[in-house]
PATORLO-118406 format. One record per atom (N, C-alpha, C): x, y, z; residue in three letters. Coordinates in steps of 0.001 Angstrom, whole numbers, padded with zeros to 6 digits, always signed. Last residue first. Layout:
<pts>
XYZala/...
</pts>
This chain:
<pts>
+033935+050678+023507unk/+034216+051650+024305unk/+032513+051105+025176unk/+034249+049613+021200unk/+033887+048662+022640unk/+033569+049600+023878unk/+034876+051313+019315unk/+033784+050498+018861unk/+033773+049660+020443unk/+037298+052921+020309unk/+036486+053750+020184unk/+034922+052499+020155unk/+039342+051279+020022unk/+038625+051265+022070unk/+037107+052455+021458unk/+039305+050316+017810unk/+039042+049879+018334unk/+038107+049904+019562unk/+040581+053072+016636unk/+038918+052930+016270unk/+038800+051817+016955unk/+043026+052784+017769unk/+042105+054030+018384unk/+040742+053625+017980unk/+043632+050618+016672unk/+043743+050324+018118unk/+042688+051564+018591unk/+043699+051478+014143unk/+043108+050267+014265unk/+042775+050618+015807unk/+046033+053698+014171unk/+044648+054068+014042unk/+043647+052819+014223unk/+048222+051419+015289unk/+048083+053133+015768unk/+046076+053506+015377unk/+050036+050111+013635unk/+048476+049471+013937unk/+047809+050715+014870unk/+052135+051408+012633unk/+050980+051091+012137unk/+049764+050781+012201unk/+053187+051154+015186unk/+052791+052610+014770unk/+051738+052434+013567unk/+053312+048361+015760unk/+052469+049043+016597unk/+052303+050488+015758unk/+053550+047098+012393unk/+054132+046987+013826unk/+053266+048233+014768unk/+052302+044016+010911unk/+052275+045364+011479unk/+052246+045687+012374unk/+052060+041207+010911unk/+052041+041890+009490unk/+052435+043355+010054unk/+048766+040817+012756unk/+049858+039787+012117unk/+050550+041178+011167unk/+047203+041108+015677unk/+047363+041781+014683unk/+048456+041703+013294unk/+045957+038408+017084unk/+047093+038528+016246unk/+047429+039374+015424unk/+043178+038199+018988unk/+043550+038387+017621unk/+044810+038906+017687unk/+041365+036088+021436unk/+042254+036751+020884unk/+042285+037223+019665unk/+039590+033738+021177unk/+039796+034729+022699unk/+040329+035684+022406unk/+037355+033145+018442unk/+038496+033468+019349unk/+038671+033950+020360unk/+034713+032632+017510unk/+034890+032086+018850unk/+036261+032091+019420unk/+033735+034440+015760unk/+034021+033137+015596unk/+034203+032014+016750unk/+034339+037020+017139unk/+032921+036400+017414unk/+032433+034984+016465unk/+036867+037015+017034unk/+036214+037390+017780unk/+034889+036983+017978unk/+036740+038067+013678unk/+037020+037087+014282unk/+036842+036704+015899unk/+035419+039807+014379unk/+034539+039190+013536unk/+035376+037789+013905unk/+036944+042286+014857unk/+035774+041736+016091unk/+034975+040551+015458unk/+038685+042596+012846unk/+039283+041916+014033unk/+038357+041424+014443unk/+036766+043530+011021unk/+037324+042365+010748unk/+037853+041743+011863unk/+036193+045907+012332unk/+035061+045024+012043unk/+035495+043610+011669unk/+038671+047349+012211unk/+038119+046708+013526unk/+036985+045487+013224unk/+038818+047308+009325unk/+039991+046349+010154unk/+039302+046182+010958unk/+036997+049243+009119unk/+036771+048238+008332unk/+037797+046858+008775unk/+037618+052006+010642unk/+036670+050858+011271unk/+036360+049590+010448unk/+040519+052255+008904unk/+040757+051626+010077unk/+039688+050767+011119unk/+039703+050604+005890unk/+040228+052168+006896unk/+039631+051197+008075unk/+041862+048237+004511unk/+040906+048980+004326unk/+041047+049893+005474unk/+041388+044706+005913unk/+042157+045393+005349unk/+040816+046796+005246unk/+042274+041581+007855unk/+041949+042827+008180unk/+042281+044081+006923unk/+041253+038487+006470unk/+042147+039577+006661unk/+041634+041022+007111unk/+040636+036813+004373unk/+040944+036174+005502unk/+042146+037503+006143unk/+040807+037012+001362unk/+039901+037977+002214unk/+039291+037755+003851unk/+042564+035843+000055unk/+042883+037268+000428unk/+042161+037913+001657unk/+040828+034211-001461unk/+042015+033469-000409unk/+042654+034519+000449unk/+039054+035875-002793unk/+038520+035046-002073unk/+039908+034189-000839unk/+040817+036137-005028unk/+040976+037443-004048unk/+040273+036675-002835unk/+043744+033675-005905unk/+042015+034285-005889unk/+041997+035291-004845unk/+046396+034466-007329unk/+046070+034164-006049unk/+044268+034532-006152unk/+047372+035878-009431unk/+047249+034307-009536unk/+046642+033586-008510unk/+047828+038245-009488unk/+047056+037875-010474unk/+046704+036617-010085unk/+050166+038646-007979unk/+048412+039194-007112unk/+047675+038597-008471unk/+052051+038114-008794unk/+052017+037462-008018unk/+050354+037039-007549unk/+052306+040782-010347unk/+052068+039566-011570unk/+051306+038602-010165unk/+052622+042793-008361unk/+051625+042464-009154unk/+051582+041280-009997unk/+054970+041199-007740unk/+054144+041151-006706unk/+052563+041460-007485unk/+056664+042515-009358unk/+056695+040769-009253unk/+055147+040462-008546unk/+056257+045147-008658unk/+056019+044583-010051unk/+055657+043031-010355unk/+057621+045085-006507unk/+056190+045294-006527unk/+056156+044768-007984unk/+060210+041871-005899unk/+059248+043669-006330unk/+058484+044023-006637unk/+060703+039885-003125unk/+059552+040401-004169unk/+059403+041801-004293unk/+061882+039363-001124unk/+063061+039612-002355unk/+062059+039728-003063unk/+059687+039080+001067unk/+061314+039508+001691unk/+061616+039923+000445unk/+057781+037246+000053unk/+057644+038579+001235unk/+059015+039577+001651unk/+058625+035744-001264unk/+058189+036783-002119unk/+057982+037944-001446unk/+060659+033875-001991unk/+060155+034415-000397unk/+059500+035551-001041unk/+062093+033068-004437unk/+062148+032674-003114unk/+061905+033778-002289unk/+061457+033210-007976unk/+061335+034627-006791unk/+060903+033274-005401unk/+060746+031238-009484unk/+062429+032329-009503unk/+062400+033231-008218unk/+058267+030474-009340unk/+059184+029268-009217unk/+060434+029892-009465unk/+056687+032994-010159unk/+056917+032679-007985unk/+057819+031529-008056unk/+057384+033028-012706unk/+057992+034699-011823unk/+057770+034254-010069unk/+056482+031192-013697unk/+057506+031748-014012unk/+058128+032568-012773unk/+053862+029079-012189unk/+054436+029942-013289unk/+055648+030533-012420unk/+053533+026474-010475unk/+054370+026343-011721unk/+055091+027823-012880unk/+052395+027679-008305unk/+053810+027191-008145unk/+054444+026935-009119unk/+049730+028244-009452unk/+050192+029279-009001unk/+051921+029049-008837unk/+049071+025653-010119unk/+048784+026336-011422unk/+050126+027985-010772unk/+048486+024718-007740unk/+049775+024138-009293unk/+049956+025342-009748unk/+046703+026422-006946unk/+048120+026210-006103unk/+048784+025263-006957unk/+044477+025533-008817unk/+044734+026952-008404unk/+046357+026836-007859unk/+044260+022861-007563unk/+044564+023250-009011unk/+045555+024916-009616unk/+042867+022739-004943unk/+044641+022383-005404unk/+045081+022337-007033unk/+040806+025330-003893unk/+041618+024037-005039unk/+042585+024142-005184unk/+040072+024768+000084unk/+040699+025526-001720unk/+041026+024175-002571unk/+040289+024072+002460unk/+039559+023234+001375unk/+039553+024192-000188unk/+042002+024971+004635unk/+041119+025479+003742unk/+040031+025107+002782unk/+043326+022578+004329unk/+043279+022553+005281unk/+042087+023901+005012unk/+044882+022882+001768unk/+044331+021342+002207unk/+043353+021739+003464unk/+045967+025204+001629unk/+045015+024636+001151unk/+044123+023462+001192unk/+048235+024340+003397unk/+047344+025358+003576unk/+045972+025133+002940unk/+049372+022048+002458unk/+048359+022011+003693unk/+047518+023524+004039unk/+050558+023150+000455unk/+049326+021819-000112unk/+048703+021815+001294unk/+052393+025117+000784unk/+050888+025578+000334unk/+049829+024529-000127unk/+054561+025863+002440unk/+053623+024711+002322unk/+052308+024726+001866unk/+056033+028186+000571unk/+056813+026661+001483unk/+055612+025919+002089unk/+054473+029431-001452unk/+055485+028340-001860unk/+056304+027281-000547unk/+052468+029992+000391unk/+051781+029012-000552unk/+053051+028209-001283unk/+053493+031903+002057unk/+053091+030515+002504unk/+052567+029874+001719unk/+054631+033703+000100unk/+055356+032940+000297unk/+054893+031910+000978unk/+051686+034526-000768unk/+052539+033671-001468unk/+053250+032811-001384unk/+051223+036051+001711unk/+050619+034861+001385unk/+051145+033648+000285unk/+052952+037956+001527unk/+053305+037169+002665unk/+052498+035747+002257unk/+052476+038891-001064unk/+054016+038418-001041unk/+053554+037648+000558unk/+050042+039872-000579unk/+050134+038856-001623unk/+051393+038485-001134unk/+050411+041085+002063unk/+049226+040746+001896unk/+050087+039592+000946unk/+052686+042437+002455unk/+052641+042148+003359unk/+051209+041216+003237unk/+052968+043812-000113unk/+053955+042962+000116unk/+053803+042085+001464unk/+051393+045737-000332unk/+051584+044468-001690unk/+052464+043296-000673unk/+051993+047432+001037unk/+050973+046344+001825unk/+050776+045404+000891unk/+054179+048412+000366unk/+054424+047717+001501unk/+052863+046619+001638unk/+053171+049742-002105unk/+054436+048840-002050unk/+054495+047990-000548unk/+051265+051980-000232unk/+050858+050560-001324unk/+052073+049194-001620unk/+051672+052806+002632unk/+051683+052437+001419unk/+051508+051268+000411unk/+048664+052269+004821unk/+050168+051522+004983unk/+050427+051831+003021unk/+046255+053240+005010unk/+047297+053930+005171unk/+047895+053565+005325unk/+044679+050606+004943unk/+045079+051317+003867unk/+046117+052801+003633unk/+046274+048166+006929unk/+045294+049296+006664unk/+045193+050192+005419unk/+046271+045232+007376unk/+047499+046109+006529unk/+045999+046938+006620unk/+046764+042248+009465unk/+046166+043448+009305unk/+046801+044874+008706unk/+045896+038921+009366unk/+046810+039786+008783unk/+046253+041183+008635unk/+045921+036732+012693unk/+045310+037632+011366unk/+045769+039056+010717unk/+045676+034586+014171unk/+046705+035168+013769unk/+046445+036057+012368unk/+043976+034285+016704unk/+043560+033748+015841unk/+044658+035010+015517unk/+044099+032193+019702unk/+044880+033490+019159unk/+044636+033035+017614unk/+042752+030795+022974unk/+043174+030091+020997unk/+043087+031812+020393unk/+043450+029267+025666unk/+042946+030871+024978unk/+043220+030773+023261unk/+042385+027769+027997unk/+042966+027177+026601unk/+042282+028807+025737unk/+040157+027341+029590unk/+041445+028127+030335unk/+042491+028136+029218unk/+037846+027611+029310unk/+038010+028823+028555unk/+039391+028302+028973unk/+037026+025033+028777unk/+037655+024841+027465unk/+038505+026458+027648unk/+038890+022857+032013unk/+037892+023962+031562unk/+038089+024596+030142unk/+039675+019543+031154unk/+039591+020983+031795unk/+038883+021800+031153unk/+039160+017059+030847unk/+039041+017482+031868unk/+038996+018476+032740unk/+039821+016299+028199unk/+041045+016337+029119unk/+040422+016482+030204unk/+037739+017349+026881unk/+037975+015230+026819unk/+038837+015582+027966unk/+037732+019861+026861unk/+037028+019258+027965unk/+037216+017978+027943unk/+040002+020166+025267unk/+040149+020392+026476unk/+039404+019839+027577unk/+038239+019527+022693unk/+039842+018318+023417unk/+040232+018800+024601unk/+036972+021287+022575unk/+036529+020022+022448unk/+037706+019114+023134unk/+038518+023564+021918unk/+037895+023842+023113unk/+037429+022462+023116unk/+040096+022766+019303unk/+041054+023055+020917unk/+040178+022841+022213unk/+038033+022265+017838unk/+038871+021447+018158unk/+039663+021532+019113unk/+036924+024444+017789unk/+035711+023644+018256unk/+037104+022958+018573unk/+038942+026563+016588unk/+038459+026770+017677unk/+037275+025622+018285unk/+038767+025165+014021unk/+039635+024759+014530unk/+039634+025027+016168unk/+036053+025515+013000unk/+036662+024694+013312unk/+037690+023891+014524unk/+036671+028855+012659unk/+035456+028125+013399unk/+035865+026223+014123unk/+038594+028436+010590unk/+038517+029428+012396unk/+037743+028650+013121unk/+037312+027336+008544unk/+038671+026283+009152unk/+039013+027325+010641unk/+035465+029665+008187unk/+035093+028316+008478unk/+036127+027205+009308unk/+036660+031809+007459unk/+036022+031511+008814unk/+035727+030363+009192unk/+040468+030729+006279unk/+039035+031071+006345unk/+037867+030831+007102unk/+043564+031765+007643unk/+042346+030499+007344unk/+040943+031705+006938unk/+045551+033237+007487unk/+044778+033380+006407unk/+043904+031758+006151unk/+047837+032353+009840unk/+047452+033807+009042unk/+046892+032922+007689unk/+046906+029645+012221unk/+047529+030021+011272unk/+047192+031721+009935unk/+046330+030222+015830unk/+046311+029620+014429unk/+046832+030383+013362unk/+047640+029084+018989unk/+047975+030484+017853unk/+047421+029911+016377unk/+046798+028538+021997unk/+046940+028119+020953unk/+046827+029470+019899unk/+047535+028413+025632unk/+047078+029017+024432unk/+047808+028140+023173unk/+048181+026030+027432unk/+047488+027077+027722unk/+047037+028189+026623unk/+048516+022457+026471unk/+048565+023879+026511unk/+047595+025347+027320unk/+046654+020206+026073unk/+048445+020177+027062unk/+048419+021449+027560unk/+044761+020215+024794unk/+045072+018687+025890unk/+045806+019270+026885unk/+044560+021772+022996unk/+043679+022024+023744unk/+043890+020431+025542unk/+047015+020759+021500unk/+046864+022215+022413unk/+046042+022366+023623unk/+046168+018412+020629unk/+047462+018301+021146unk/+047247+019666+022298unk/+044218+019443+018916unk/+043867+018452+020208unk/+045420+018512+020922unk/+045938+020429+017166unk/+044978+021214+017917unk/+044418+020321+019024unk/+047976+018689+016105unk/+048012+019671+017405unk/+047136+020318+017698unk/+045435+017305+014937unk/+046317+016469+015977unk/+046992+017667+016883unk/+044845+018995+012719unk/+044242+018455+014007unk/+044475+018073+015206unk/+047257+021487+012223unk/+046537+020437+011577unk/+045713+019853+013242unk/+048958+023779+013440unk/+047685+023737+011812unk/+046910+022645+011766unk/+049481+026141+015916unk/+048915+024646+015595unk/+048468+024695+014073unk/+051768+027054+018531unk/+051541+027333+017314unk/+050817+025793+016358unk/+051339+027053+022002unk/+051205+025825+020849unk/+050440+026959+019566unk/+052561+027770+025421unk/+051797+027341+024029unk/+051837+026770+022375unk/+052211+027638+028859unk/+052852+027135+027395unk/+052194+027265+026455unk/+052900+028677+031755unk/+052373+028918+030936unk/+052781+028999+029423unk/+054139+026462+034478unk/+054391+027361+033291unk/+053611+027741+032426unk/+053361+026927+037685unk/+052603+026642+036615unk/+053776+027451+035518unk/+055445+026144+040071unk/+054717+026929+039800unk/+054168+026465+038311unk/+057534+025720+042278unk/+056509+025072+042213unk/+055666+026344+041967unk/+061452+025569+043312unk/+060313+025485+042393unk/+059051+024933+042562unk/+063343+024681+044346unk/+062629+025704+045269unk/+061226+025800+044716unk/+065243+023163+042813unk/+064135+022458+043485unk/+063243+023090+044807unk/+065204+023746+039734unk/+065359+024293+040852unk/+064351+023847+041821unk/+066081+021636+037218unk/+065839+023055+037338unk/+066161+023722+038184unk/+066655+018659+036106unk/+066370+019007+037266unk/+066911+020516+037046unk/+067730+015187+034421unk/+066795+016760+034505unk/+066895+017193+035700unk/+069732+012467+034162unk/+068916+013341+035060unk/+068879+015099+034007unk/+069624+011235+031247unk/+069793+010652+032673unk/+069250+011345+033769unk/+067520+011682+028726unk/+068007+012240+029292unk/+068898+011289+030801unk/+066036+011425+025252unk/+066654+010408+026838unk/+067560+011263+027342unk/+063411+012659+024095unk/+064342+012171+023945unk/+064911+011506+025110unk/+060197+012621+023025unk/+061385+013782+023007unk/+062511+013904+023459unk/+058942+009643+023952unk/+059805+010552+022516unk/+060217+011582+022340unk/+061970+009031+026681unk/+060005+009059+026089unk/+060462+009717+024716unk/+063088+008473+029194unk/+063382+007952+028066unk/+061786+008071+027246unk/+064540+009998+032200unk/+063602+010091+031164unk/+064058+009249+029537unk/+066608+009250+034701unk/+066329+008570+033410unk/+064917+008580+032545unk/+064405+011357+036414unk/+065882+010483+036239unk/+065005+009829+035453unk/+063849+014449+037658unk/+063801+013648+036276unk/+065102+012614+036559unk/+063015+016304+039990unk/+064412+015699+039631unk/+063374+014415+038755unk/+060570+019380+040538unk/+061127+017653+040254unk/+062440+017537+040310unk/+059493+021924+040091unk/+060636+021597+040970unk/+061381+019980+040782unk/+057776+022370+038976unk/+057348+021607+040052unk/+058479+021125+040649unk/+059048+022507+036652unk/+058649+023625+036651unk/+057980+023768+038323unk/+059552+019782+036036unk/+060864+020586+035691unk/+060095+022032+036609unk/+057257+019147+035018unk/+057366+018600+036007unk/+058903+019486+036650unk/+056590+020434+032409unk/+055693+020915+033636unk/+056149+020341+035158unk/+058944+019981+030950unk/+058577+021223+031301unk/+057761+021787+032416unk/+057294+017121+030656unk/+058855+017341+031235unk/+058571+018962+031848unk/+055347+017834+029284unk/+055695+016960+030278unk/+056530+017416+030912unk/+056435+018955+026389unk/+055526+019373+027829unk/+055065+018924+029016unk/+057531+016634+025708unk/+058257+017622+025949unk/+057542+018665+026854unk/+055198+014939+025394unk/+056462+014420+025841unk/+056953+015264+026640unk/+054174+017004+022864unk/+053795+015912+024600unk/+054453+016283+025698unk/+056291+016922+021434unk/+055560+017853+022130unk/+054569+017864+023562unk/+056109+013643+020582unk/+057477+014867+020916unk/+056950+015942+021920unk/+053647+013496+019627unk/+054258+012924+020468unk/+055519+013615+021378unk/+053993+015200+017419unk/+052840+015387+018031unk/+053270+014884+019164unk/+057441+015478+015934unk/+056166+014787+016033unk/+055324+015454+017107unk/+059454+017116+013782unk/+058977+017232+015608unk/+057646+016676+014963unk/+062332+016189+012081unk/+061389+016360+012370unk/+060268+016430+013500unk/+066437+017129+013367unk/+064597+016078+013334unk/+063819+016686+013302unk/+068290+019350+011118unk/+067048+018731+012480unk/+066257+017942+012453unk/+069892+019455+008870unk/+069770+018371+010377unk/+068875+018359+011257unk/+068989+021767+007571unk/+069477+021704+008777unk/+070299+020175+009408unk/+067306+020122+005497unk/+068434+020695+005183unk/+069354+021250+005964unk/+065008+019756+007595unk/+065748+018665+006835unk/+067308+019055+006344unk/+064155+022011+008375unk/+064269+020928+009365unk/+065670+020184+008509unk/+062929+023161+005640unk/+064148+024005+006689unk/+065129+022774+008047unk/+061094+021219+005023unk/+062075+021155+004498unk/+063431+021692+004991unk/+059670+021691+007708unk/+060527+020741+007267unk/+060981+020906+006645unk/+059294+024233+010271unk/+059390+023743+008487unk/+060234+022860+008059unk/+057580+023799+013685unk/+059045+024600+012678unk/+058110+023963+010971unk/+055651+023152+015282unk/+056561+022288+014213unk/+057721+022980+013615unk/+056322+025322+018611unk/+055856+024980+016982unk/+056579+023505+016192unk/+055426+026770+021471unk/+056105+025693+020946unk/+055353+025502+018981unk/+055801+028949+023601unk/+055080+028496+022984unk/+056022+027801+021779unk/+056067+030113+027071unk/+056980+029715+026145unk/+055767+029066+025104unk/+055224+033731+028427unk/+054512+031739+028005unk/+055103+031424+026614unk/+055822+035665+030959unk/+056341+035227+029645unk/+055382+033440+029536unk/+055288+037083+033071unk/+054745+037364+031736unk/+055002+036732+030684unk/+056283+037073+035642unk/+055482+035665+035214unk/+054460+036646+034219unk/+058493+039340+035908unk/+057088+038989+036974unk/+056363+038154+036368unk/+060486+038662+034350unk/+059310+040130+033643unk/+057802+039687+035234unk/+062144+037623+035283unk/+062730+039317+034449unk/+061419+039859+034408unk/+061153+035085+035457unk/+062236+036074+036573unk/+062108+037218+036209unk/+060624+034365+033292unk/+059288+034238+034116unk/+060343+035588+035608unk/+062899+034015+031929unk/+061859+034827+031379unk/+060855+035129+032737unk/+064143+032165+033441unk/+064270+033440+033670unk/+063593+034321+033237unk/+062646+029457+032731unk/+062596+030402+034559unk/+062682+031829+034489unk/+063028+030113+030053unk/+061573+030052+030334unk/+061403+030715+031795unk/+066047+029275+030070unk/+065113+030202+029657unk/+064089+030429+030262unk/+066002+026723+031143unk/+066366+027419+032015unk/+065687+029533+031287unk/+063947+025183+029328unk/+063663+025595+030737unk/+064328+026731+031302unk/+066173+025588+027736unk/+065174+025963+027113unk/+064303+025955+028636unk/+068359+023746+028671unk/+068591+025415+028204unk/+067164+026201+028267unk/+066936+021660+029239unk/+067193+022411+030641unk/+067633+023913+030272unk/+066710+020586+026807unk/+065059+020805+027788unk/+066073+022051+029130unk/+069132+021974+024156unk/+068548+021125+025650unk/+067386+021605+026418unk/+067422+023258+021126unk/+067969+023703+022039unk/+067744+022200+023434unk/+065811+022258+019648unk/+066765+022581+018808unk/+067997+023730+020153unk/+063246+021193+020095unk/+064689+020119+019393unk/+065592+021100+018972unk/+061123+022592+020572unk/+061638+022080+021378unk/+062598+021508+020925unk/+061221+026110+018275unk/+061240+024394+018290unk/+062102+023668+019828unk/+058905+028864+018882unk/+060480+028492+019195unk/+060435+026834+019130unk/+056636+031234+017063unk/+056960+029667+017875unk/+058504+029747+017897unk/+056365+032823+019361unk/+055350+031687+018967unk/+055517+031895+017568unk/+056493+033427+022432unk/+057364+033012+021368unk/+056172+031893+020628unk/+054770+036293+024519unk/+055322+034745+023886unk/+055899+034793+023464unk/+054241+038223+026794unk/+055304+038090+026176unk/+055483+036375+025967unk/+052415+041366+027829unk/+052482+039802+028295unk/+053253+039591+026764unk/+053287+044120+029058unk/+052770+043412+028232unk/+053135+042224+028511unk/+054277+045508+031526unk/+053294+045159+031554unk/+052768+044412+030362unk/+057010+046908+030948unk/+056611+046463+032541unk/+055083+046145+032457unk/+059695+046640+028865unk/+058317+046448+028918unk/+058251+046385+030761unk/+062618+046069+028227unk/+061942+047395+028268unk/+060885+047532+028272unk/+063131+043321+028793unk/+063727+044594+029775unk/+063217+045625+029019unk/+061723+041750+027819unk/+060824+041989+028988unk/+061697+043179+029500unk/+062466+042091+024988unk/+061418+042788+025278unk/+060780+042511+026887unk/+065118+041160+025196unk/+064858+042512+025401unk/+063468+042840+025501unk/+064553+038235+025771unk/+064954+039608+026934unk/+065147+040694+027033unk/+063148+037494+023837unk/+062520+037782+024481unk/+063333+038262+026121unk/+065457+037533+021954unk/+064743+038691+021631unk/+063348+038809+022828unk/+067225+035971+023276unk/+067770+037105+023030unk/+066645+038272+022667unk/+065422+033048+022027unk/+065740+033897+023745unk/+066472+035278+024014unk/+065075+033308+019581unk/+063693+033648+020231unk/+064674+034235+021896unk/+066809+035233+016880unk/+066959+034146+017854unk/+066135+034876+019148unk/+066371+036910+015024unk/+065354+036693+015677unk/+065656+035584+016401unk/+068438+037039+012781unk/+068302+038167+013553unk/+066934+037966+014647unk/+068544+034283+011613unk/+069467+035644+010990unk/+069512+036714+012513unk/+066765+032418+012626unk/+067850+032402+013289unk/+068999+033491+012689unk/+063487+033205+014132unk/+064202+033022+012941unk/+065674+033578+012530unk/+060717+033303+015360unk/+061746+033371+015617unk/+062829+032760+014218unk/+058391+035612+016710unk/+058628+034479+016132unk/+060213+034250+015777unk/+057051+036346+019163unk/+058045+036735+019004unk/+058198+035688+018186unk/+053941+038910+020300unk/+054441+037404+019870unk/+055902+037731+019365unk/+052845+040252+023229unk/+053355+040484+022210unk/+054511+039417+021694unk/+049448+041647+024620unk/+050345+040799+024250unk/+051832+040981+023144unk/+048246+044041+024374unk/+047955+043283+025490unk/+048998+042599+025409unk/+048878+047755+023994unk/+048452+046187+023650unk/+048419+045388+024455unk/+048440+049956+024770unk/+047583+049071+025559unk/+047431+047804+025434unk/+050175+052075+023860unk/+049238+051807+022932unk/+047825+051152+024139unk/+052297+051451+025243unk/+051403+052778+025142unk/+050299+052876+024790unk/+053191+049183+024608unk/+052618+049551+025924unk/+052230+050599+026081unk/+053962+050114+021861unk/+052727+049150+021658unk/+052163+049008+023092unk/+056269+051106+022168unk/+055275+052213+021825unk/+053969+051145+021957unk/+057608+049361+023398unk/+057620+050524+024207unk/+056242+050770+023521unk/+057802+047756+020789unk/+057511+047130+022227unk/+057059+048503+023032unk/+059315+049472+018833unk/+057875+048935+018896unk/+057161+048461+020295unk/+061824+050545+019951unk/+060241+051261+019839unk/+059296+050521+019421unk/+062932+047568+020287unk/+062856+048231+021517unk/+061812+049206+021274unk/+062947+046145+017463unk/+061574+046164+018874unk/+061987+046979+019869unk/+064971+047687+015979unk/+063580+047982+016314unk/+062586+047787+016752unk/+067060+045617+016674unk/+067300+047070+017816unk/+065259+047676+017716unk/+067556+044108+014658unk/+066482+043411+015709unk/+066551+044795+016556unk/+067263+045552+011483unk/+068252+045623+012313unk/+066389+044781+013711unk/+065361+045614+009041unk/+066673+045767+009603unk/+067597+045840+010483unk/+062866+042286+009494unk/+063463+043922+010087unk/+065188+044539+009581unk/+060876+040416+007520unk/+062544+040560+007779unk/+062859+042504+008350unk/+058295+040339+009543unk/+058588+040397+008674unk/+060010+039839+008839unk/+057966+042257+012602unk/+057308+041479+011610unk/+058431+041329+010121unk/+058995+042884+015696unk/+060295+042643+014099unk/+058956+041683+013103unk/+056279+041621+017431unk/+057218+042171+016964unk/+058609+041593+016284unk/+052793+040878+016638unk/+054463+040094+015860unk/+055637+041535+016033unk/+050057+041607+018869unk/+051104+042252+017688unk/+052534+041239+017584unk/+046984+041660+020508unk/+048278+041105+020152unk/+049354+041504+018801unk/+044194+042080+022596unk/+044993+042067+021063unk/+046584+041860+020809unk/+042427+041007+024229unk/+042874+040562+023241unk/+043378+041112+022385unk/+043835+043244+026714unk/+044561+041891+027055unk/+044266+041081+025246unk/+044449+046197+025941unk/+043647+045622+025426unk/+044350+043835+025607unk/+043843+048024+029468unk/+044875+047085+028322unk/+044368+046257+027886unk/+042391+050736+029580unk/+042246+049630+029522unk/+043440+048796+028767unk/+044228+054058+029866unk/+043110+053596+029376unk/+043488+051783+029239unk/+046690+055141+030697unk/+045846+054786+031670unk/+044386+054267+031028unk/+049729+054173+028720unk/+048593+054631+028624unk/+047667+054015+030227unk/+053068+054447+030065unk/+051938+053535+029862unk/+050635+054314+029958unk/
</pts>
């Protein structure tokens, strides 16, 4: 572990992307506590990123980064599996870990079997979690995240969990800033829906009663440097954005205030209504046609370019009114020269 400052805002997605093999967070994780990162998100996705398996390896080879999931769905595991997780996370790594909670993807939801997760749900479900965490005995919970007869954890228990909340639309952002301890926004808002959405967490915290800083809002931002080859950062820029424009690209935009003309126009041609996931099975070639269709203006919600042109972008968000940044897209060796021109510009 580096003896220079740990950068508590910055943050990195380890296994970004589709990884070959999940074995490569063990050097990312390691090398990113070298680094100083502060944090490190774990999203989760059931080929090779099941969230509780991947957040025990990274507390067993870490002794100081702080360690989410963001996001893991409350419905898709029992409150007491998913508690009992959370204890041990909090066991293994000395109270580094903060379970963080998402909608997941409906259509993915649907074709699964899974219920859809309401606003309510999450509640609900953080409820429970906090009382579960206070040691309680739960009898007969019946609320909207579901019916249980008895709950109950460890009744030695009495401690704060630290939870959070992957958010897009309003309702969980008040939802976050109500319940949660951090909030994660979405890769490639524009400053404005940043701006926003950071009024909405810190605004609904104080309706709640609490303090807005204790609600840390992680602004999830895509950072490809220009020393990342070209084939890769095609792919990590247009192909990642793409693919969020083919699985929900009416709320992205909706929520952006872009035209929804542009996003027909982009879902109807040829080469993104054949090519599923453009970030994963897109060839550069595809990827150029891909980059034609996307305004560069929707692009420019992003860290890109030499390495003080990323910092300037990270610290920008930052002075939107994030607590945090999400180095999104790239794994610590990449983010290597960002992090040096970083401590170099705060120094």
């Amino acid at each position: 572990m580096s003896d220079a400052r740990v950068l508590d805002e910055l943050g990195f997605y380890t296994l970004a992307g589709q990884p070959g093999s999940s074995r490569e967070l063990v050097d990312e994780v390691v090398r990113a506590e070298e680094l100083g990162l502060g944090r490190c998100f774990i999203s989760e996705r059931y080929n090779k990123k099941e969230a509780g398996v991947l957040c025990g390896a990274v507390g067993a080879v870490s002794e100081q980064i702080a360690i989410s999931t963001a996001a893991t769905n409350h419905n898709t595991r029992h409150p007491i599996v998913t508690a009992g997780m959370a204890r041990t996370m909090q066991s293994l790594t000395g109270g580094r870990f903060t379970l963080g909670l998402g909608r997941g993807i409906a259509p993915m939801q649907d074709a699964y079997g899974i219920p859809r997760i309401t606003t309510a749900q999450m509640e609900d479900f953080a409820g429970i979690m906090r009382r579960l965490f206070r040691g309680e005995v739960i009898i007969g919970h019946d609320g909207p995240a579901g019916s249980w007869p008895v709950l109950h954890l460890d009744a030695t228990l009495d401690e704060h969990l630290p939870m959070g909340m992957v958010a897009f639309g309003p309702e969980t952002l008040k939802l976050a800033g109500r319940c949660f301890d951090e909030v994660v926004l979405h890769t490639y808002f524009t400053d404005e829906t940043t701006v926003r959405c950071v009024r909405t967490v810190k605004e609904a915290a104080e309706q709640a009663g609490r303090d807005p800083d204790d609600v840390k809002v992680w602004s999830c931002f895509a950072t490809v440097g220009n020393w990342v080859p070209d084939d890769k950062r095609l792919m990590k820029t247009v192909g990642r954005l793409g693919t969020y424009l083919q699985g929900y690209g009416d709320l992205l935009v909706r929520t952006n205030g872009w035209d929804p003309a542009v996003l027909q126009a982009f879902l109807a041609d040829e080469v993104v209504s054949s090519v599923r996931g453009l970030d994963v099975v897109g060839t550069t070639e595809q990827l150029e046609h891909v980059a034609t269709l996307i305004p560069d203006e929707w692009l420019e919600a992003s860290a890109t370019g030499t390495a003080e042109q990323c910092v300037a972008a990270i610290r920008g968000q930052l002075d939107l009114g994030c607590d945090g940044v999400i180095m999104h897209g790239a794994t610590p060796t990449e983010l290597e020269p960002v992090v040096a021109a970083y401590r170099e510009a705060v120094a």
